[in-house]
C-alpha positions in Angstrom: 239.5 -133.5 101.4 240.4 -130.5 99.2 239.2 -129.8 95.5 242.6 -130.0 94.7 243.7 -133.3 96.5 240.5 -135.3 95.1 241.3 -134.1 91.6 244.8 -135.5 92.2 243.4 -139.0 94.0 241.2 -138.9 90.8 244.1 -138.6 88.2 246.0 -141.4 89.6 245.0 -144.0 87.3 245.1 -141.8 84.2 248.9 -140.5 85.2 249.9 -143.9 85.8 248.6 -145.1 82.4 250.6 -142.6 81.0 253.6 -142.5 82.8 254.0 -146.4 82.1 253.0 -146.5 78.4 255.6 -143.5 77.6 257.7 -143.7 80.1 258.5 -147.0 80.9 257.5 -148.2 77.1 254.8 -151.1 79.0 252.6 -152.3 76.6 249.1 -151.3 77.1 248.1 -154.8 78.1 250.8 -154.7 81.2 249.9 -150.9 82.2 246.1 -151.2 81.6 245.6 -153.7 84.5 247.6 -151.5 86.7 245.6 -148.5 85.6 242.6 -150.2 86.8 244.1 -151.6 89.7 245.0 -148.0 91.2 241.2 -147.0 90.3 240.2 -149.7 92.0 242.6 -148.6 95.5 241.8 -145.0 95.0 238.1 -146.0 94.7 237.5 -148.6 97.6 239.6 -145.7 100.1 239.0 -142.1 98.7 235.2 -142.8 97.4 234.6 -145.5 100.0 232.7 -147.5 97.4 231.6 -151.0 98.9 233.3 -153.9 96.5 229.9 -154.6 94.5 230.4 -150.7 93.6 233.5 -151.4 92.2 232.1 -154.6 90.7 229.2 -152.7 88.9 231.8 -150.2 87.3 233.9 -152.8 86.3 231.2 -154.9 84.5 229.7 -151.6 82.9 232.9 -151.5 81.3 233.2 -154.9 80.1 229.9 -155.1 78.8 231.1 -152.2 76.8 234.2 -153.4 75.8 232.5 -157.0 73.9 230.5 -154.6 72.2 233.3 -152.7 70.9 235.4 -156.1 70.5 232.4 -157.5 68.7 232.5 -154.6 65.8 236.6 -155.2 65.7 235.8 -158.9 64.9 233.6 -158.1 62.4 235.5 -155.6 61.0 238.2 -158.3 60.8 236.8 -160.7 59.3 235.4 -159.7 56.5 238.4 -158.0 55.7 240.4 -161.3 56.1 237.8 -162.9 54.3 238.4 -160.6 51.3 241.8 -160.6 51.4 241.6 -164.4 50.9 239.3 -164.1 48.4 242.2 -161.7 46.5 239.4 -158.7 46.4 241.7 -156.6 48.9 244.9 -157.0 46.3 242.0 -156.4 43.0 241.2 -153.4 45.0 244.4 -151.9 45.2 245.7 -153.1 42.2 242.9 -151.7 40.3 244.1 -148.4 42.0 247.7 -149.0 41.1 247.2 -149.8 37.2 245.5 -145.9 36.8 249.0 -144.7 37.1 252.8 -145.8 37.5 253.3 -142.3 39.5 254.4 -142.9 42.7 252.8 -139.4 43.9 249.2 -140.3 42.3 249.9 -144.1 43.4 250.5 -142.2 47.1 247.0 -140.7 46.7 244.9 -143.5 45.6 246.6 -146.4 48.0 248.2 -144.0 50.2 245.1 -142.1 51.1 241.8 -143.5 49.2 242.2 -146.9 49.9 244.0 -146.6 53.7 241.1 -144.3 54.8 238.2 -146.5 53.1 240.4 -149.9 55.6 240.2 -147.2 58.2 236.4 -146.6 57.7 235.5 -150.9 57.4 238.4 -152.1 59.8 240.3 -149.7 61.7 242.0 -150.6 65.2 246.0 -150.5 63.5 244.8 -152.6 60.1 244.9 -149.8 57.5 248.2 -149.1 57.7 249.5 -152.7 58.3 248.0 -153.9 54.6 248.8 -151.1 52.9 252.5 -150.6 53.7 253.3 -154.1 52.3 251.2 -153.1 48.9 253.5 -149.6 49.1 256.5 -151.8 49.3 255.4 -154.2 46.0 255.0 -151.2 44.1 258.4 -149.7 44.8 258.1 -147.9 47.4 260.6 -148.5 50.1 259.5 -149.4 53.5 260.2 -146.9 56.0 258.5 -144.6 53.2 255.5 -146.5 53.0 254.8 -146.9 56.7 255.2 -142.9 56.6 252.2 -142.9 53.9 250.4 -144.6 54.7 249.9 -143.9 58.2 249.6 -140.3 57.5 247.5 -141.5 54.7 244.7 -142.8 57.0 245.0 -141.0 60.4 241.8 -138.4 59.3 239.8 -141.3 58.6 240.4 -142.6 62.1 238.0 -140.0 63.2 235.3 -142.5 62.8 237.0 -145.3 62.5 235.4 -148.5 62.3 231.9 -148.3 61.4 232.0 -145.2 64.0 233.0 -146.7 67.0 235.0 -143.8 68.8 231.8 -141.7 68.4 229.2 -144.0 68.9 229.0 -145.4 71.3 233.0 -144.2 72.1 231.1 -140.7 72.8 227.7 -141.9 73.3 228.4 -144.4 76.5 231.2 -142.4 77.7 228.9 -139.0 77.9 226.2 -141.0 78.8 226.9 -142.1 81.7 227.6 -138.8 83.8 224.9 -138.7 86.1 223.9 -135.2 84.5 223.3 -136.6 81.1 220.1 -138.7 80.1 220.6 -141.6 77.7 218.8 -139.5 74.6 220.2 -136.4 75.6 223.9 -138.2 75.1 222.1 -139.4 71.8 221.5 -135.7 70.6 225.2 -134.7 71.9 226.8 -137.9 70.0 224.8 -136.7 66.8 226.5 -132.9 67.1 229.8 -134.6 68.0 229.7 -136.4 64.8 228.6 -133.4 62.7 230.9 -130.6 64.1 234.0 -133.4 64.2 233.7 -133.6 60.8 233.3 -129.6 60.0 236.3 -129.3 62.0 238.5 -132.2 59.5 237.1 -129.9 56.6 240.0 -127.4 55.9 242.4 -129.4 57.4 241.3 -132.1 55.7 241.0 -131.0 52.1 244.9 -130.9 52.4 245.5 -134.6 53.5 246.4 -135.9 50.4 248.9 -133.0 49.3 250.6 -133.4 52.9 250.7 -137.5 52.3 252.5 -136.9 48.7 254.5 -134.2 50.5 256.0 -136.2 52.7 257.2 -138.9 50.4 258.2 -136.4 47.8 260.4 -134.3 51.1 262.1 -136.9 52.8 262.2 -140.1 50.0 262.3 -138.2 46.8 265.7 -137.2 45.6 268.3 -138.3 48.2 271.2 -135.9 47.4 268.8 -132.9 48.4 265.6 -133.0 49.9 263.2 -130.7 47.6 258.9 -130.3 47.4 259.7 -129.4 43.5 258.3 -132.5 42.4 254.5 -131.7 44.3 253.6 -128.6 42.5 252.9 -130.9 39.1 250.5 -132.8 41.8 249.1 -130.1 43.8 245.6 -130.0 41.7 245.0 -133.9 41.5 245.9 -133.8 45.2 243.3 -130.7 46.2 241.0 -132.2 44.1 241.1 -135.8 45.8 240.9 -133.5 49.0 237.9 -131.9 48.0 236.1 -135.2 46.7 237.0 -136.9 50.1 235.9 -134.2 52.3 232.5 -133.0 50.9 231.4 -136.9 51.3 233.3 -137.6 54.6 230.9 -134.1 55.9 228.0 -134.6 54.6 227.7 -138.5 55.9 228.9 -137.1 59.4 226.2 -134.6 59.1 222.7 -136.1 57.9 223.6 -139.9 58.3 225.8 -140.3 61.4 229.3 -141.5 62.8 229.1 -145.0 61.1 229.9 -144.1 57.9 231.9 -141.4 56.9 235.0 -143.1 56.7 233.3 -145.1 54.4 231.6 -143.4 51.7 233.7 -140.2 51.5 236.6 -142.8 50.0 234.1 -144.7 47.9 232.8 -141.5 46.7 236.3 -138.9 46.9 238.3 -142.3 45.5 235.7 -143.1 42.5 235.7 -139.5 41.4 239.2 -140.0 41.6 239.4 -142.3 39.4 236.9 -141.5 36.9 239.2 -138.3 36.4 242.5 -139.6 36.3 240.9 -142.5 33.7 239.8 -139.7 31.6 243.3 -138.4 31.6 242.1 -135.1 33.7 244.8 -133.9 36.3 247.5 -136.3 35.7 251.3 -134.9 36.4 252.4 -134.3 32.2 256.1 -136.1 33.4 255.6 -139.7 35.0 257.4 -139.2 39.0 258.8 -142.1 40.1 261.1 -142.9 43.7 265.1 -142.9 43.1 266.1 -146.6 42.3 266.4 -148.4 44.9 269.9 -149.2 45.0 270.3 -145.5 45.9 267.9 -145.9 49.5 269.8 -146.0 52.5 269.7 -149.6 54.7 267.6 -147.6 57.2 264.7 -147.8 54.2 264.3 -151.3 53.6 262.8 -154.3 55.7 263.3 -157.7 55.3 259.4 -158.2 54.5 260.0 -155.7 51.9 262.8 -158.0 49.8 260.8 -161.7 51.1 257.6 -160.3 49.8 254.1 -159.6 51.8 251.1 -161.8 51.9 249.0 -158.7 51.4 251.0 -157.5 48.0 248.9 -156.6 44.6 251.0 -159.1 42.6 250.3 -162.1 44.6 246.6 -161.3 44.9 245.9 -160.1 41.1 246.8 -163.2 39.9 244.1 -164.5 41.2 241.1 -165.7 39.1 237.4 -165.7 38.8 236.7 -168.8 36.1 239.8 -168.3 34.3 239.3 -164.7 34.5 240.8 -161.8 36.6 239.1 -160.5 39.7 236.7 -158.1 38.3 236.2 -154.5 40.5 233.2 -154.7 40.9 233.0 -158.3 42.5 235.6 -157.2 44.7 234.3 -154.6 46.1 230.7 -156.0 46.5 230.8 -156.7 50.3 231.5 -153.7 51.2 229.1 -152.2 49.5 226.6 -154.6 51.0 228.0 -153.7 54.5 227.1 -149.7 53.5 223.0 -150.4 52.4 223.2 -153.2 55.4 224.7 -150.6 58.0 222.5 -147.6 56.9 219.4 -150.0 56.6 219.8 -151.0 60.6 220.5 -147.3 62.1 218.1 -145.9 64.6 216.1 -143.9 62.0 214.8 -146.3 60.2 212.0 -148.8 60.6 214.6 -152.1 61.6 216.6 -150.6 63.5 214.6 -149.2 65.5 212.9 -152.6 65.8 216.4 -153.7 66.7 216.8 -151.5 69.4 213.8 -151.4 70.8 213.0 -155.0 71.1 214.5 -156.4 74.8 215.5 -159.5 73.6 217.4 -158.1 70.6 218.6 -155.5 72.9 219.1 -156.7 76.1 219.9 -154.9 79.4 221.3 -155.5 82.8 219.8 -152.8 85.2 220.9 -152.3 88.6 224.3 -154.2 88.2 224.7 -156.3 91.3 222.2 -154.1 93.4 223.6 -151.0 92.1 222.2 -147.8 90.1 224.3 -148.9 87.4 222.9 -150.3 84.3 224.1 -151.1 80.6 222.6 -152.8 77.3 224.0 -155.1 74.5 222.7 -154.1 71.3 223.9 -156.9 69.6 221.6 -157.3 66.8 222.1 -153.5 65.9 225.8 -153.4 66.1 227.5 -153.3 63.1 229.6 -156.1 63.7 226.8 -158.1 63.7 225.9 -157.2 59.8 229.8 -157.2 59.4 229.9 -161.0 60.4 226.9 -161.5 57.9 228.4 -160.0 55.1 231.4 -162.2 55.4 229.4 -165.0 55.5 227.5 -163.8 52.3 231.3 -163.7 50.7 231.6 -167.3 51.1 229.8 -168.5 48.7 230.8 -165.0 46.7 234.3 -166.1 46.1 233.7 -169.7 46.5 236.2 -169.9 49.1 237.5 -173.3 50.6 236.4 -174.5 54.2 240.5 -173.9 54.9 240.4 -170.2 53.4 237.6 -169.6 55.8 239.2 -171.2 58.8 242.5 -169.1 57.8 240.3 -165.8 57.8 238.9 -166.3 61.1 241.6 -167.4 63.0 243.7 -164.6 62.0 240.4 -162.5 62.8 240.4 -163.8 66.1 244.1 -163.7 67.1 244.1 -159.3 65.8 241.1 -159.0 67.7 242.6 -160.5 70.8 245.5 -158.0 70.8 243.6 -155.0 72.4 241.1 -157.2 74.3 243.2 -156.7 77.4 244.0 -153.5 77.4 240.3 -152.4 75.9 238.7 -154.0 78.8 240.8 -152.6 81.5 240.9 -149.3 80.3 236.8 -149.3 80.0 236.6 -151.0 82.9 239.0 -148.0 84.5 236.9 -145.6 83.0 233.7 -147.3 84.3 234.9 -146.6 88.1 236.2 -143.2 86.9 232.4 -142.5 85.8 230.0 -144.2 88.3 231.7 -143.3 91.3 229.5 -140.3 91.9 226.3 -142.3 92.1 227.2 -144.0 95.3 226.1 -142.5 98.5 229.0 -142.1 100.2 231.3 -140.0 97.3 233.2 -137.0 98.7 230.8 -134.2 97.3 228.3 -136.7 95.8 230.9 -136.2 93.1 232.3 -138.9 90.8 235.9 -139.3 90.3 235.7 -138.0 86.9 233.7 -135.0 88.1 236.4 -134.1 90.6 239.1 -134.6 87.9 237.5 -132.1 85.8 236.9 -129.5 88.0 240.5 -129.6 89.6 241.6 -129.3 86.0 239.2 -126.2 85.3 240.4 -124.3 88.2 244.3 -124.2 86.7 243.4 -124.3 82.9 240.4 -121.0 82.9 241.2 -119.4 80.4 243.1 -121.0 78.1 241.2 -124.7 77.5 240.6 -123.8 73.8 244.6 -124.5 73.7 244.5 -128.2 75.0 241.8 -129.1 74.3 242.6 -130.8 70.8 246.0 -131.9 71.8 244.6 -133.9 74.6 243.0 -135.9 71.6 246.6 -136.5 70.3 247.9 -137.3 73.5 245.0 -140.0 74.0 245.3 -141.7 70.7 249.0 -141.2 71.4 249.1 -143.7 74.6 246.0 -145.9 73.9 246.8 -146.4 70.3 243.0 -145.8 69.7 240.5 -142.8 69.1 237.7 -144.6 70.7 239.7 -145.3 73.9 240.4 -141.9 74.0 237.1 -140.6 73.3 235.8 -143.0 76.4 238.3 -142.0 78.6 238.5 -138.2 78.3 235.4 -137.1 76.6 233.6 -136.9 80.0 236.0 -135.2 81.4 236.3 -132.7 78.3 232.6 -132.2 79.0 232.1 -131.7 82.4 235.1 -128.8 81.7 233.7 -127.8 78.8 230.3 -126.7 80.9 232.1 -125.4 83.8 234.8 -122.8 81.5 231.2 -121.6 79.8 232.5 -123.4 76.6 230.3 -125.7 74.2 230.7 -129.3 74.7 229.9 -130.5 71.8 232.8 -128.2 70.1 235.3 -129.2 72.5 234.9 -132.4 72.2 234.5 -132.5 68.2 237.9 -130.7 68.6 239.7 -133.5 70.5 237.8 -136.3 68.5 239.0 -135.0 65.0 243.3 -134.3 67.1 242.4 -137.7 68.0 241.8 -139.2 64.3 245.4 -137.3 63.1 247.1 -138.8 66.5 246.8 -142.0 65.1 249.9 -141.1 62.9 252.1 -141.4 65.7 250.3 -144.2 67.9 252.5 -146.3 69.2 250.4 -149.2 68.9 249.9 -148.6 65.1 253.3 -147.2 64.3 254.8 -150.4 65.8 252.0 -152.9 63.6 253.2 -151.1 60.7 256.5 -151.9 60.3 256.1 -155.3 61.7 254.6 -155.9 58.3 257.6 -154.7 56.3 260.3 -155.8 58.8 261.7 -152.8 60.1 260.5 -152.9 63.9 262.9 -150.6 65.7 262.3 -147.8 63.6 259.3 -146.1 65.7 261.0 -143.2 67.1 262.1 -142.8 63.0 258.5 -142.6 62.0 257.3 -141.2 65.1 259.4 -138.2 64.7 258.6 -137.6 60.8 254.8 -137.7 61.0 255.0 -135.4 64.7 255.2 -132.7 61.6 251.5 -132.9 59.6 250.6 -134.1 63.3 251.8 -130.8 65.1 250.7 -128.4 62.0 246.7 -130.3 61.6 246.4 -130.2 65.4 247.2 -126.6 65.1 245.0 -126.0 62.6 242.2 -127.5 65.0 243.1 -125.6 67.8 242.8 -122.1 65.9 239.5 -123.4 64.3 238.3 -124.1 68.1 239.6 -121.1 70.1 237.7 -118.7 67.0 234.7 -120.7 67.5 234.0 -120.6 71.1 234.5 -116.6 70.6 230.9 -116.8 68.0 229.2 -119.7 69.8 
């Protein structure tokens, strides 16, 4: 068979993916399955792989996917947990009382506290909380879905605890047959450096574009007008600054786990310490038009029955008669950061961890195969994210009821993309190990073949698509990690046959990824569930296709001059 028929056989499952999540508007957990069903067909007749071949794959990417389900969960619940406990609504409303200014309000919710949810919870939660808390402070609710999934789509980089790098990157990378385990180590370390370099000058602008939209298309509603941002435009370049210095340096010396944590712990509480100190605040308060004025397509129903998530229901809450104080609210999570950093690879526990086969275990030669994968569980971070919600417990002093609440609603968010995770990994797992049986067509896997069909038409120009493919990814799977398992092999097997650098190209389409998540379906849709306006996606889908288009742009410029000096 031709070059150019195999890399079509080999696209099959990808194209249908696509073609049913946009096309025919399937949800991922219908067009998943079928994905890996056509992998299955393309790979028991074109590759001629025996069924315990297909098997193998399949498992690989299971095994995968409970890791990765494993972090959401944890991720989950201790945010449930807190947000039981009040601490989420102390958090923001400690935010909120800085300032009555919807633009600063739009920078400290809208940005610091969205990307710190993306950094601790990720997977379409950032934006679900913080549109409701938007919404109880006047915003209206088409205006804070817009925020605040602008607000947080950088952040999604990393996203929780670093799961689209590592081991999105890391497993995915790792498993060409070309690649050794620690050599996919090293490339998931420069991933996570250079995907942050490239967020830098983009980046530094995040929260002037966030204000910039509400200020353009909710400010005043006879004319729409960016006067009102210039008062802002140093506050916002300063936040920028304070966010991305962090969010880089984390990326660079302590790896992909937690940048989107400290750069808004760090960027926010800078943030705050000026704006307490009366430094950079606008001279006239900016506030939304009344909303009497906002047009019916504006408003939800969740934003006129109220939100379980908004500041005013949770800062009422009490500590002994006393309110919520910031610093007990935000304890947890600062246990999860000295917890997280304390069980990496580079330090004495974790590489006990790792290293240790019954902490570690792994399944080699999967069902008389050459395939093999591991379960760190003790080193994953969900792990230490499950024991930090147990250490908030007895924290908060919460009820045996609070804690069953927490869970179950931890369980039933982490269920959503269970399906579709699985079947996409799974996908990806025949995609991958294809190439190691015998019998492939070239002793090529079917992700080897994609790529170099792809090479062959795109010589020449790859630095162009390269980041939009990111986009695209987060775009139908609704997630930067599935993205980064499912087309970050392919990006580097193309990236080493065009002469390019790998590690820049796929930097590139992880940090297009993170700003995809503006327009993910998945997430766009999750968002305004929460403030009752579902039916408005193509709406918000269309308004944020604008920082989307210009940050991607901004990516693709950064990569194309690169690849010139490297």
């Amino acid at each position: 068979m031709s070059e150019v028929l195999l890399a079509a056989a080999a696209a099959l499952p990808l194209v249908a993916a696509t073609v049913l999540l946009i096309g025919a508007l399937w949800p991922a957990t219908k067009a998943m399955p079928v994905a890996w069903g056509i992998a299955v067909l393309v790979g028991a007749t074109v590759w001629q792989l025996p069924v315990r071949w297909i098997a193998a794959a399949t498992t690989w990417g299971v095994m995968l996917a409970m890791e990765i389900l494993w972090i959401v969960f944890g991720a989950l619940v201790l945010l449930y947990t807190l947000r039981q406990a009040g601490a989420i609504g102390r958090i923001a409303g400690g935010f909120a009382s800085l300032s009555s200014d919807h633009r600063v309000q739009t920078i400290l919710i809208g940005f610091f506290l969205t990307t710190f949810l993306a950094g601790v919870a990720g997977f379409g939660t950032p934006a679900a909380i913080v549109a409701p808390l938007l919404v109880s402070l006047g915003f209206p609710a088409l205006g804070a879905v817009v925020v605040s999934l602008v607000g947080h789509a950088l952040a999604t980089t990393f996203g929780a605890v670093g799961v689209p790098i590592n081991p999105g990157v890391t497993e995915a990378v790792g498993s060409l047959a070309s690649v050794s385990a620690g050599e996919a180590v090293a490339f998931m370390t420069d991933v996570s450096g250079l995907t942050a370099a490239y967020h830098l000058l983009p980046g530094l602008f995040m929260p002037l574009v966030t204000v910039s939209m509400l200020v353009y298309f909710f400010g005043d509603g006879t004319q729409r007008s960016l006067s009102a941002v210039r008062p802002i435009v140093p506050l916002a370049l300063f936040a920028g600054l304070a966010f991305v210095i962090p969010f880089t340096f984390t990326a660079v010396f302590i790896g992909p786990e937690m940048p989107s944590i400290i750069a808004p712990i760090v960027g926010g509480g800078l943030t705050v310490m000026v704006l307490s100190r009366g430094w950079l605040l606008p001279e006239d308060r900016w506030r939304l038009p009344d909303d009497q004025t906002w047009p019916d397509a504006w408003t939800g129903t969740a934003a006129e029955e109220g939100s379980s998530s908004s500041v005013s229901q949770y800062s009422s809450l009490t500590d002994g008669g006393r309110p919520m104080s910031l610093g007990r609210a935000w304890t947890p999570y600062l246990l999860v950061v000295v917890l997280l950093i304390g069980t990496r690879d580079f330090t004495r526990i974790g590489a006990l961890l790792t290293e240790s086969g019954l902490l570690a275990p792994t399944w080699t030669e999967i069902f008389g195969t050459t395939i093999t994968n591991s379960v760190e569980w003790a080193s994953a971070p969900g792990t230490w994210l499950v024991v930090t919600a147990f250490i908030s417990i007895p924290l908060y002093g919460l009820s045996r009821a609070d804690v069953k609440t927490a869970w179950k609603e931890a369980g039933k968010t982490a269920a959503t993309p269970a399906v579709a995770l699985t079947f996409i990994i799974g996908t990806v797992g025949i995609l991958l190990h294809s190439g190691q049986y015998v019998g492939a067509p070239g002793g090529q896997s079917m992700m080897l073949a994609l790529a170099d069909g792809v090479s062959g038409t795109l010589e020449g120009v790859y630095t162009v698509v390269a980041a939009p493919i990111g986009v695209f990814g987060t775009f139908v799977t609704g997630s930067v990690m599935v993205s980064n398992v499912t087309f970050s092999p392919v990006q580097y097997e193309l990236a080493g046959e065009l002469g390019l650098p790998p590690a820049h190209v796929v930097a590139a389409q992880a940090a297009a990824g993170g700003i995809g998540n503006a327009v993910s379906i998945h997430n766009v849709i999750a968002a305004l569930s929460t403030v009752g306006l579902v039916g408005k996606e193509g709406v918000v889908i269309r308004l944020n296709l604008l920082p989307v288009a210009a940050y991607t742009s901004v990516i693709v410029v950064l990569l194309s001059v690169t690849t010139l000096v490297v």
